[in-house]
N, C-alpha and C positions, 0 to 999 in steps of 0.2 A: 613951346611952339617950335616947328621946322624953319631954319636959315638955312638961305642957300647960299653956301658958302664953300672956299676951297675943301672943307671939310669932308662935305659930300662926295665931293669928287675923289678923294682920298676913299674911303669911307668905300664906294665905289670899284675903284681899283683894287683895292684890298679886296673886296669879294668877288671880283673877276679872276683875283688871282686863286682863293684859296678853293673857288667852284673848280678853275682847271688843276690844283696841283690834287684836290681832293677828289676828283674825275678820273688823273693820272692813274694814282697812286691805291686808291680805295674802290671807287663806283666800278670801272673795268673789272678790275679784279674777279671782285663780287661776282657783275652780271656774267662775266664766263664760268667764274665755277656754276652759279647756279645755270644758265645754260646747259650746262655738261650735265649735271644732274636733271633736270629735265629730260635730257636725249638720253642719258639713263636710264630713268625710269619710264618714258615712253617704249625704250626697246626692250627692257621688263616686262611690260604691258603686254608688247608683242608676242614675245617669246614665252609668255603666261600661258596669252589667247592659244595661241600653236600648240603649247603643250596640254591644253585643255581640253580642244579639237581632237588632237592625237587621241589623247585617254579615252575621249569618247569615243572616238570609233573603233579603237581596241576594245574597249571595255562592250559596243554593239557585237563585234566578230564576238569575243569571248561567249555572248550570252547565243550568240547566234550557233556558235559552235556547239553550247552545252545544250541548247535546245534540239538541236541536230542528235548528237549521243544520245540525250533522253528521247528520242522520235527513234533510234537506231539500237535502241537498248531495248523501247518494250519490241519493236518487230524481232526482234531475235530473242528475244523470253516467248511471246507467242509461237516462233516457229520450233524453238524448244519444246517447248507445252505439246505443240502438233507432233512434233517426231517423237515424242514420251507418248502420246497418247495412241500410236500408230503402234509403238513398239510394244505398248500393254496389250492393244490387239492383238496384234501377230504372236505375243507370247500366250493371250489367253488362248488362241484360236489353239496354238504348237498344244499347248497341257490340255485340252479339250481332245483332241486328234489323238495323243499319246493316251487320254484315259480312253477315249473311245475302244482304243484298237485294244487295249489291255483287258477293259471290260468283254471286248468280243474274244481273243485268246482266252477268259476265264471261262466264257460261254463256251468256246469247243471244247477246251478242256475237260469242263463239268462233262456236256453231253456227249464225249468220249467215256470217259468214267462209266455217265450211267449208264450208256450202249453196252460196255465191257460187261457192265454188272448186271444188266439186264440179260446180256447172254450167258453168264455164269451161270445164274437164278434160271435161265431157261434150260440148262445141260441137269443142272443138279433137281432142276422139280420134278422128274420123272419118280428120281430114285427118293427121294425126300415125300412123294405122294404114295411112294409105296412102303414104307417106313411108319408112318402115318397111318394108311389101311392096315397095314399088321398089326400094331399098336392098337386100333380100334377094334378090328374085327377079333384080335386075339389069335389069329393065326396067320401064316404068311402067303402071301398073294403069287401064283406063278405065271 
């Protein structure tokens, strides 16, 4: 059983004292480092959040950029494609033109030739038809 006695009183004082010397000397201590560390790791926390934010919104321009170049990539393959496909034109039209005209220089040509030859053939058929009547008749033609 509990007596109340000087005992207690002692008993008493003794743990008043060793609550403050153990408060002093230990509990402060503590509660500041852990304090600190708290404010710490709160500003951890922060400076996490922030660097997080950031990444994302560089990492939106980045996609936003590369989305941009692939939108700036195919208009300029298409307009490639278009000036390739302008220039196959104008080069088929040019070699078209160029065989036309050649084709038509082989045409005066040729019908210069046959003209030429046709008036040779018309100079020599007199005397080649009298050549001919001699040969047949057997005698010569005056």
């Amino acid at each position: 059983m509990i007596s109340l006695d000087s005992t207690l009183f002692l008993q008493f004082i003794n743990f008043v004292v060793l609550m403050f010397i153990l408060n002093k000397i230990l509990y402060r201590p503590l509660m500041k480092v852990m304090a600190q560390r708290r404010e710490q790791i709160e500003g951890d926390k922060t400076r996490a959040q922030s660097l997080e934010s950031a990444i994302d919104a560089k990492m939106k321009r980045y996609q936003q950029q590369l989305a941009d170049a692939k939108a700036e990539a195919v208009i300029e393959r298409n307009l490639l494609c278009k000036t390739a496909q302008q220039q196959e034109s104008a080069l088929t039209a040019e070699a078209q033109q160029k065989a036309a005209s050649r084709i038509k220089a082989i045409r005066t040509h040729v019908e210069q030739e046959a003209s030429d030859a046709r008036r040779i053939l018309h100079q020599g058929v007199d005397e080649l038809a009298g050549q001919i009547a001699t040969k047949v008749l057997g005698r010569k033609l005056v």
